[in-house]
Every structure is written in C-alpha cells, then in structure tokens.
C-alpha positions in Angstrom: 0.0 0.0 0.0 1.6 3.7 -1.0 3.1 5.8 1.9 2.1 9.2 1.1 5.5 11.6 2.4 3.3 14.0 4.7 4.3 12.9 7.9 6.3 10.2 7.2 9.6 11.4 6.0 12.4 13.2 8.9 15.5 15.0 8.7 17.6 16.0 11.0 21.3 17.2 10.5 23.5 18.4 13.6 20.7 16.8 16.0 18.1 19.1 14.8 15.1 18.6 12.7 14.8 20.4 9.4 11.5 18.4 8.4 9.2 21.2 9.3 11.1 23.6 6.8 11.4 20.8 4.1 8.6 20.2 1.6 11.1 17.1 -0.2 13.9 15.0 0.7 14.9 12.3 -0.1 18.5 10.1 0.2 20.7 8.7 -2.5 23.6 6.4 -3.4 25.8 6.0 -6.4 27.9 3.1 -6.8 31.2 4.0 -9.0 32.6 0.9 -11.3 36.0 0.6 -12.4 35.8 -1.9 -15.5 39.1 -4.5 -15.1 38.2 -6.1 -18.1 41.2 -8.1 -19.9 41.9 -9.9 -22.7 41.6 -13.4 -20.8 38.0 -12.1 -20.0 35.1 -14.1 -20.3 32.9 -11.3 -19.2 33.1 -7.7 -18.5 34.7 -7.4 -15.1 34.3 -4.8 -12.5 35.9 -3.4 -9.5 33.7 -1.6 -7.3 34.5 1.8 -5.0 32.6 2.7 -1.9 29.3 4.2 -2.4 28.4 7.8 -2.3 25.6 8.5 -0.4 23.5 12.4 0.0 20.6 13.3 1.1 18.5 16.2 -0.7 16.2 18.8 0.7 14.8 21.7 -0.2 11.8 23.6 1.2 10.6 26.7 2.0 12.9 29.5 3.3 12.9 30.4 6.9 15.2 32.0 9.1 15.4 28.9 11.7 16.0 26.2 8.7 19.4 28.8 7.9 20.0 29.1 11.6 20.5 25.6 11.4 23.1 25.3 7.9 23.8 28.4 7.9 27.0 28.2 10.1 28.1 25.0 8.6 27.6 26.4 5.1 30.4 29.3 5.9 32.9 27.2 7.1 33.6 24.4 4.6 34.8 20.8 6.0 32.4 20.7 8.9 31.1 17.0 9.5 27.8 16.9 11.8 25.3 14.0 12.3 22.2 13.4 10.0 19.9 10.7 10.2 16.7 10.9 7.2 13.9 8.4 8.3 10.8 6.9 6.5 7.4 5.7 8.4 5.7 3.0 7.0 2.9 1.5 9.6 4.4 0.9 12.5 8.0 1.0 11.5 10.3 3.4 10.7 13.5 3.1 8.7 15.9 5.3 9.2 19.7 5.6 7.7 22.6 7.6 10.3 25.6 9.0 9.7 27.6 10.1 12.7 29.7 13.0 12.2 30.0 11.9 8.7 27.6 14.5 7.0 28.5 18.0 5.3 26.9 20.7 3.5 27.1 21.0 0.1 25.2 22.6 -3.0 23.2 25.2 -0.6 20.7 27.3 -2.1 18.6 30.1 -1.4 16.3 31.0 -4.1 14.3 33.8 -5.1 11.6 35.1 -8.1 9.0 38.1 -8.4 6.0 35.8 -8.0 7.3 32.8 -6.2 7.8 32.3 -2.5 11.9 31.9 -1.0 13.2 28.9 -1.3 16.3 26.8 -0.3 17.7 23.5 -0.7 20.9 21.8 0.0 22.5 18.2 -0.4 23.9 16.7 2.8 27.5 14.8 1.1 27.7 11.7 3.1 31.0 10.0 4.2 31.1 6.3 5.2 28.4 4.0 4.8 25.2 4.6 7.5 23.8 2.9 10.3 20.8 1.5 8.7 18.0 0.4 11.3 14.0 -0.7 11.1 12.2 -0.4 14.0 
C-alpha cells in the first residue's frame, strides 16, 4: 500500500530537525565501477569503489532552517550527524551518519512571483547505520 511523504519522511542534520522547513527530501547512493576487463576475459569485469551516499532537501525558506546550515555552510569541511527516516505502519527506517555529514550545493532561491526557497545536499561519508524499528 503507498506511503504518502506527509508525515512520514524526517531530517535532522547536527541533532536538529529540518522536516518542518522541508517540503522534499529524499536520500541517494551511487555506486562508482571501475571496468578491469582483460583480454583473458570471459565477461566484463568490474571493481567496485565505496558508495556515495547524500541526502537532498529543499523547502521553504525560513530563518530557523538557515540558523541551522547556515553556520556550517560558511565554514567548509564541517562533519555533523544526520539521520533521514521513513514511516511505513508501525515501522520506521531510518539511515545515520555520525559525524559523517557535510553541506554541500546550498541554495537560497528567489523570483517576483514565487515564494523563498532553499535546498541543500547533505555529502555523506562512510556507509550509515541502517535500522528498522
């Protein structure tokens, strides 16, 4: 049965929740290949790297959702917690990184007839502590 986002989807980055400033988020990982295919071959062959994990949001702007990255954004290289969780029924799944998670790509946006907006991509080191409870 779907699982409608509303109420179902948290972030939180440096302890704090951003969900009630983000209207999407979601996480992501991308699996890099290094083809070590060789003449003796009898398939392609492939060596693979770590993953690369980020989470996306993006929302509406408000002051306490930039009181929140904002200081992190400024100063480049800081690594804070982030956990992104997903309720289904009665559980919740939920992916951690422990001082493994940096700003990247922030964005505060701006038209004539639209409302503020922001978003930014949490870059991910490490693998994270995947739970369902």
């Amino acid at each position: 049965m779907p699982v409608r986002g509303m109420s179902n989807t948290l972030v939180t980055y440096n302890s704090q929740s951003l969900t009630a400033y983000a209207n999407q988020a979601d996480v992501q990982t991308t699996l890099n290949q290094i083809e070590v295919t060789n003449l003796a071959s009898t398939a392609k062959e492939f060596i693979s790297e770590p993953s690369e994990w980020t989470i996306r949001i993006a929302g509406m702007f408000d002051i306490a959702s930039d009181t929140i990255l904002g200081p992190d954004v400024v100063t480049p290289g800081t690594k804070r917690n982030a956990v992104i969780s997903f309720i289904e029924g009665g559980q919740t799944l939920s992916y951690t990184w422990t001082a493994n998670a940096e700003i990247g790509n922030y964005q505060i946006t701006s038209t004539p007839t639209g409302m503020i907006g922001w978003s930014a991509e949490l870059k991910l080191s490490g693998s994270p502590a995947r739970a369902v409870v």
